[in-house]
Structure formats: structure tokens, C-alpha cells
C-alpha positions as CSV (number, residue, x, y, z in Angstrom):
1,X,5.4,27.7,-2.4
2,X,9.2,26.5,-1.8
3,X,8.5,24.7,-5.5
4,X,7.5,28.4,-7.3
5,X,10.0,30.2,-5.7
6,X,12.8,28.0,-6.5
7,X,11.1,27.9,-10.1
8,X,10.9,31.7,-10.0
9,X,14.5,32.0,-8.4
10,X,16.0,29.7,-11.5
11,X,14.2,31.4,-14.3
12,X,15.0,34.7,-13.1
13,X,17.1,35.5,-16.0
14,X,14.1,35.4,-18.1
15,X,12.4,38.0,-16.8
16,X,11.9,40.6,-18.9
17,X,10.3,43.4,-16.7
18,X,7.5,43.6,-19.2
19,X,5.5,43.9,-15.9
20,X,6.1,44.0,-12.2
21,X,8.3,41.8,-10.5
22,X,5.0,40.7,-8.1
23,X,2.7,40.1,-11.0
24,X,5.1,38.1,-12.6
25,X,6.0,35.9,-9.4
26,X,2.1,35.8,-8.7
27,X,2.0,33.9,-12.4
28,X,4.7,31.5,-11.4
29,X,3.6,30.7,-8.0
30,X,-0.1,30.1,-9.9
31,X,1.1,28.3,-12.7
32,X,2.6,25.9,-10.3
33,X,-0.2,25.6,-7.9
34,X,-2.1,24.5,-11.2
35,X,0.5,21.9,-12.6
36,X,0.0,20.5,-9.2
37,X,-3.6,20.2,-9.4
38,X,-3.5,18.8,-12.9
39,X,-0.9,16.0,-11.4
40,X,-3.3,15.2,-8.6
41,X,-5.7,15.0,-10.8
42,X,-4.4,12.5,-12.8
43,X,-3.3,10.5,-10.3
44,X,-6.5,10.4,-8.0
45,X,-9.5,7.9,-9.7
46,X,-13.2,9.9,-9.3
47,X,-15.0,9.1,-6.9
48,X,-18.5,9.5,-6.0
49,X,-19.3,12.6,-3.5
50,X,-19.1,12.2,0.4
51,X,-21.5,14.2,2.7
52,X,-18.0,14.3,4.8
53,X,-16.1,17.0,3.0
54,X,-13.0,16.7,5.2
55,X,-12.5,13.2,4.7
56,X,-12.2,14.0,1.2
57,X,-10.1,16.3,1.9
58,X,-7.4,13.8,4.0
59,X,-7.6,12.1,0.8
60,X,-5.7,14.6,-1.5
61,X,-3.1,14.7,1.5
62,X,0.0,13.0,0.0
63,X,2.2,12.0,3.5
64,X,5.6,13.5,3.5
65,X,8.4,10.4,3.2
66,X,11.2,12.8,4.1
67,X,12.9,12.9,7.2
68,X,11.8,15.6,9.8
69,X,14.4,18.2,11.0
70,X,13.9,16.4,14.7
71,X,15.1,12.8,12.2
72,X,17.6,15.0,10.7
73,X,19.1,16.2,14.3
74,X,18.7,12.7,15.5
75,X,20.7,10.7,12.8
76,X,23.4,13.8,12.9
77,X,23.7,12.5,17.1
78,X,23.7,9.1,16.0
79,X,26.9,9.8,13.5
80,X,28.6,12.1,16.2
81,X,28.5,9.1,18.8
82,X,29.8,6.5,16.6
83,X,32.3,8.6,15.2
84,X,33.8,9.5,18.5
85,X,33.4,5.4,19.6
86,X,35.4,4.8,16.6
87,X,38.2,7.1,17.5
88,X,37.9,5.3,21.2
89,X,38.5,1.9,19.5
90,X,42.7,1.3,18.8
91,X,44.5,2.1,16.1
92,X,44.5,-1.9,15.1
93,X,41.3,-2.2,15.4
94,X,40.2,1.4,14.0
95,X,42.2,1.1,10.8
96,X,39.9,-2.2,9.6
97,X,37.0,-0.2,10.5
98,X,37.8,2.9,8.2
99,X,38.7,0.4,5.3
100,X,35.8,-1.7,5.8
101,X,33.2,0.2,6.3
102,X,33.9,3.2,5.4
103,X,36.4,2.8,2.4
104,X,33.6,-0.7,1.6
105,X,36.9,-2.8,1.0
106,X,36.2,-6.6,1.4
107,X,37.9,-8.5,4.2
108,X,40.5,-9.6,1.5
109,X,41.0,-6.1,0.2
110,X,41.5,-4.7,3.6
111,X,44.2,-7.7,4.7
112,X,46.0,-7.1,1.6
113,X,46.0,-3.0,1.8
114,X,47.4,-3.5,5.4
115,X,49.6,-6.5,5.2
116,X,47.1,-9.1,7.0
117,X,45.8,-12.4,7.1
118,X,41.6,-12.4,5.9
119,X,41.6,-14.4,9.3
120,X,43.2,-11.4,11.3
121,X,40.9,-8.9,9.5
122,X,37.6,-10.9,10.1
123,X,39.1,-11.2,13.9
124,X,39.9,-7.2,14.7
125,X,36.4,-6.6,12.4
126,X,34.7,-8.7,15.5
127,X,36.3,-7.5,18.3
128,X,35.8,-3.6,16.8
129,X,32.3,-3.8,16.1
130,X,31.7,-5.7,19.2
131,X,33.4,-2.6,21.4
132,X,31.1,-0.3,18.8
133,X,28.1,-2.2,19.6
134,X,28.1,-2.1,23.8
135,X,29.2,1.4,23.4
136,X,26.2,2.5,21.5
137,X,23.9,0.4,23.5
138,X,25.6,2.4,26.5
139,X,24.6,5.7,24.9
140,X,21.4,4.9,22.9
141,X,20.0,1.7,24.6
142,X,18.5,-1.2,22.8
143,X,16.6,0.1,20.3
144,X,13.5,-1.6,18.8
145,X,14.3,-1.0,15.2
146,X,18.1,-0.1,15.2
147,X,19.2,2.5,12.0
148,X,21.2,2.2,9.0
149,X,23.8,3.2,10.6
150,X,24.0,0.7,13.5
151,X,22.8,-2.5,11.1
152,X,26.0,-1.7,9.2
153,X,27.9,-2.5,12.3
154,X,26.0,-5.3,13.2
């Protein structure tokens, strides 16, 4: 439905009110449901007939990869916490965390943008993310499978 109505909502322009407004977003929501079966169809090898109709039917379910609004809410936490931990962590140490991971400058880049020695980078890089590390654990826990997010500080 949200795929016919965004479909309906860009070609709306081209309607020509030749007929009504309903009749003519019944057609595109149709038209869509049928380009959808078509894909499916093309997709999906036959197979023979089940007695079990709705395990046929789990079949044709194609699982949703996106993240759920919960995931969404969760990962939007997730960024809140380490933003504030950053803005904890002092300003020696905070600068080579905004250039390195967030600006994605190398150690080398980063000591030459602020005047440093790689060694004094790699140094305040270690002693940030370890401060980042015990204070998400504090707020989060050990996780079993840790996100983007906290891999990138690891």
C-alpha cells in the first residue's frame, strides 16, 4: 500500500480527471499489487501442491531486513550516550576523537592537523576510547554482539 500511494502521490501530476480520483488510485494501488505478484512469481521456482495451505503461504513471506522502530529508538540511545561520553572525555583527548572517527582522518592526518607526534595521537586515541569503552559498559553492559557503533571504538 505505502508503495501505491507513494507511486500515486508522485505521478499525481498526470492525472487527468478523466475519472474519479478513487477509481484512478484503486488502478494504481492494483496495478502495483500485480507488478508485485508478477515479481514473486518470477522469483519463486513451482512447486508441487501441499495439503498444508499455510505453509505455503509462509513461503511467499519475504522477511523484512530493515530495522524496527524499537532498533531505530534503540540505536538513536545508543548515539545519545556516546555523544554525551564524548563531550565527558577532555578536550585533548575529545579533539582526536572528532578527527578520527568522526572526520575518518588517519593517525598521521590527525597529528599533523593538530600539531602532534603519530605516537601522541595513537596514545590520547587509547586512553579516549578506553574512557568511552567503561563508560558505555557502565550504561549498556557487556553486550553479546556489540553495534556498529561501539566496534568503531573498539
Amino acid at each position: 500500500m505505502q508503495r501505491a500511494f507513494q507511486g500515486a502521490l508522485v505521478n499525481l501530476p498526470r492525472f487527468r480527471e478523466d475519472s474519479t480520483f478513487s477509481t484512478w488510485l484503486t488502478r494504481i494501488v492494483v496495478n502495483d499489487a500485480l507488478m508485485l505478484l508478477r515479481q514473486r512469481r518470477r522469483r519463486a521456482p513451482l512447486q508441487e501442491t501441499s495439503v498444508n495451505d499455510e505453509e505455503d503461504d509462509r513461503r511467499l513471506e519475504i522477511a523484512d531486513v530493515r530495522p524496527t522502530p524499537e532498533d531505530i529508538l534503540c540505536e538513536s540511545e545508543r548515539r545519545t550516550t556516546v555523544r554525551r561520553a564524548v563531550a565527558q572525555l577532555r578536550e585533548s583527548l575529545r579533539v582526536v576523537v572528532l578527527h578520527g572517527e568522526l572526520h575518518v582522518l588517519t593517525s598521521a592526518e590527525t597529528a599533523r592537523h593538530l600539531g602532534l607526534t603519530v605516537s601522541a595521537v595513537k596514545a590520547r586515541t587509547f586512553h579516549a576510547r578506553r574512557f568511552l569503552r567503561k563508560h558505555l559498559e557502565r550504561n549498556f553492559g557487556r553486550p553479546s554482539a556489540p553495534s556498529k557503533l561501539q566496534r568503531s571504538l573498539a
